[in-house]
FIMINU-38665 format. One record per residue (C-alpha): residue in three letters; z, y, x. Coordinates in Angstrom, 2 decimals. Layout:
# FIMINU-38665
rest = ala	z = Z	y = Y	x = X $
...
***
This chain:
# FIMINU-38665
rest = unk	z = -5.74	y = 5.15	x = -14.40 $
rest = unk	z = -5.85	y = 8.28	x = -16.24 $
rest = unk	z = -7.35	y = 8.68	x = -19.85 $
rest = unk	z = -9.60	y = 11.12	x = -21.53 $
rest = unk	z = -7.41	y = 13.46	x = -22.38 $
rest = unk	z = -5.11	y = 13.52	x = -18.90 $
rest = unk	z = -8.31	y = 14.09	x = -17.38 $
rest = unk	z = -9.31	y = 17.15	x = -19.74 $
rest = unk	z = -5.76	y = 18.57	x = -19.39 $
rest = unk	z = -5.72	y = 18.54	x = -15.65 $
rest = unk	z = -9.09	y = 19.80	x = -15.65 $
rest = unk	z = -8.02	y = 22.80	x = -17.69 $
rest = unk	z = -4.89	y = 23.69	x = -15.96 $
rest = unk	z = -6.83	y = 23.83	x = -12.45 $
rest = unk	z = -9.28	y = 25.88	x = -14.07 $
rest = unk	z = -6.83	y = 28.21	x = -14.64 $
rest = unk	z = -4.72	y = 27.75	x = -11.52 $
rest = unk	z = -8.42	y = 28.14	x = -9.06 $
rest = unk	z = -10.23	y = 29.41	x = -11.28 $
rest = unk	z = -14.22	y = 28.62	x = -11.49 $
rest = unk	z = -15.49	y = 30.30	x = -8.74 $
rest = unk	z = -13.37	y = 27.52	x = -6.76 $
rest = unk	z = -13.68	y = 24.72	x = -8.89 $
rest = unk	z = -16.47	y = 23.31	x = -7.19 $
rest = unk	z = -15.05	y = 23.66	x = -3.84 $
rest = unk	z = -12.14	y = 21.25	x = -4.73 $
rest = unk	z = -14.13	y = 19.42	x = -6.46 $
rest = unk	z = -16.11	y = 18.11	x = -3.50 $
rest = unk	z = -12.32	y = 18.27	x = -1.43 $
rest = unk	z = -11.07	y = 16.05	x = -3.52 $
rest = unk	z = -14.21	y = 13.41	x = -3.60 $
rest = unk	z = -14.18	y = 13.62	x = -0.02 $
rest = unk	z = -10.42	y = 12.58	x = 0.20 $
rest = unk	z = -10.97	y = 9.92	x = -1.97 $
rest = unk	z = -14.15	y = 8.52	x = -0.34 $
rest = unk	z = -11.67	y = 8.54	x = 2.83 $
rest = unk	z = -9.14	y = 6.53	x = 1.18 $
rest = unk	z = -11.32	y = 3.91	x = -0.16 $
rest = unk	z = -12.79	y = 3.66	x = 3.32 $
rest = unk	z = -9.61	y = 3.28	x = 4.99 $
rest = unk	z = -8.30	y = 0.82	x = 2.57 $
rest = unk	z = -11.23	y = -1.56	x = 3.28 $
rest = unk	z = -10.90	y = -1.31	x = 6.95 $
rest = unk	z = -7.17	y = -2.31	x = 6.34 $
rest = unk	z = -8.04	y = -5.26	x = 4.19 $
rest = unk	z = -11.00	y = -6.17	x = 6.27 $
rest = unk	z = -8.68	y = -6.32	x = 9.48 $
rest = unk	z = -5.73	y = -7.76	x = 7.49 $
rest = unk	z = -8.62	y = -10.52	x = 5.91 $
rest = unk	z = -9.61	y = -11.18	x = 9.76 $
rest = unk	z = -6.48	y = -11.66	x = 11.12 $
rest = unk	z = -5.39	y = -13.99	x = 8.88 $
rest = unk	z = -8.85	y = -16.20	x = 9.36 $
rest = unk	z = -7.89	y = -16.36	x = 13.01 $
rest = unk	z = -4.03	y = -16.88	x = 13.01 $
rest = unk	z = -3.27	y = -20.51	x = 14.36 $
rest = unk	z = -2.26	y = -22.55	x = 11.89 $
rest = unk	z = 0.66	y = -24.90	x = 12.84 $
rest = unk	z = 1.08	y = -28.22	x = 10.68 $
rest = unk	z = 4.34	y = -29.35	x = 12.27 $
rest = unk	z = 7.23	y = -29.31	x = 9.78 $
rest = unk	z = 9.49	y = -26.17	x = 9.63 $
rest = unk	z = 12.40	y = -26.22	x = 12.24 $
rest = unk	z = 15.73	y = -27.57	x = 10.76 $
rest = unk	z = 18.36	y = -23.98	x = 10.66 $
rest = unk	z = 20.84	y = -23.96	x = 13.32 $
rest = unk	z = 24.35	y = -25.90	x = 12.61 $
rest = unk	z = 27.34	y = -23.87	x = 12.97 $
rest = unk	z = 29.14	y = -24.18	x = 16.57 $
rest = unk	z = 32.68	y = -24.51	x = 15.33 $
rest = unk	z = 33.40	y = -25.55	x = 11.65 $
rest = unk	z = 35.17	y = -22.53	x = 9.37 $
rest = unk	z = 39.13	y = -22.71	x = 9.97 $
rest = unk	z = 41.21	y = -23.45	x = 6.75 $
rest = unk	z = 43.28	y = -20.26	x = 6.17 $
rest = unk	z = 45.76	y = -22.36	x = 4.39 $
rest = unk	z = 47.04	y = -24.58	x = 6.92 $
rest = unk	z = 49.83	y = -24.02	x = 9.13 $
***
C-alpha cells in the first residue's frame, strides 16, 4: 500500500508528465482499470470458492508409493 507521501510524489510527477488538462482523463482510466481488477478477482475467487464446495471428497486413505521393480545394484561387488 502506498503512503501519503508516495501518493503526493506520484501525483506530482504525472502532473508534470500529462499535465492537467489530462489529469482527469487518467484519472477515471485508471479507476476504471482498477474497478476491472477487483471484479475479476472476485469472479476468480468466487469460481475457485465453488469449485472447491463441489469437489468430491474421498475419505479412503492415500495410496501406498510404488515399490521399486528391481532393487539398486551394489557398484562394489564383483
Amino acid at each position: 500500500m502506498l503512503s501519503f507521501p508516495d501518493m503526493a510524489l506520484l501525483s506530482g510527477v504525472a502532473l508534470i508528465v500529462f499535465g492537467p488538462e489530462r489529469m482527469p482523463q487518467i484519472a477515471r482510466q485508471v479507476g476504471r482499470f482498477i474497478g476491472e481488477v477487483r471484479q475479476t478477482s472476485a469472479s476468480f475467487v468466487h469460481t475457485m470458492e465453488q469449485a472447491a464446495h463441489e469437489a468430491p471428497v474421498s475419505h479412503s486413505a492415500p495410496a501406498a508409493p510404488p515399490s521399486p521393480v528391481h532393487p539398486p545394484a551394489d557398484p562394489l561387488s564383483p
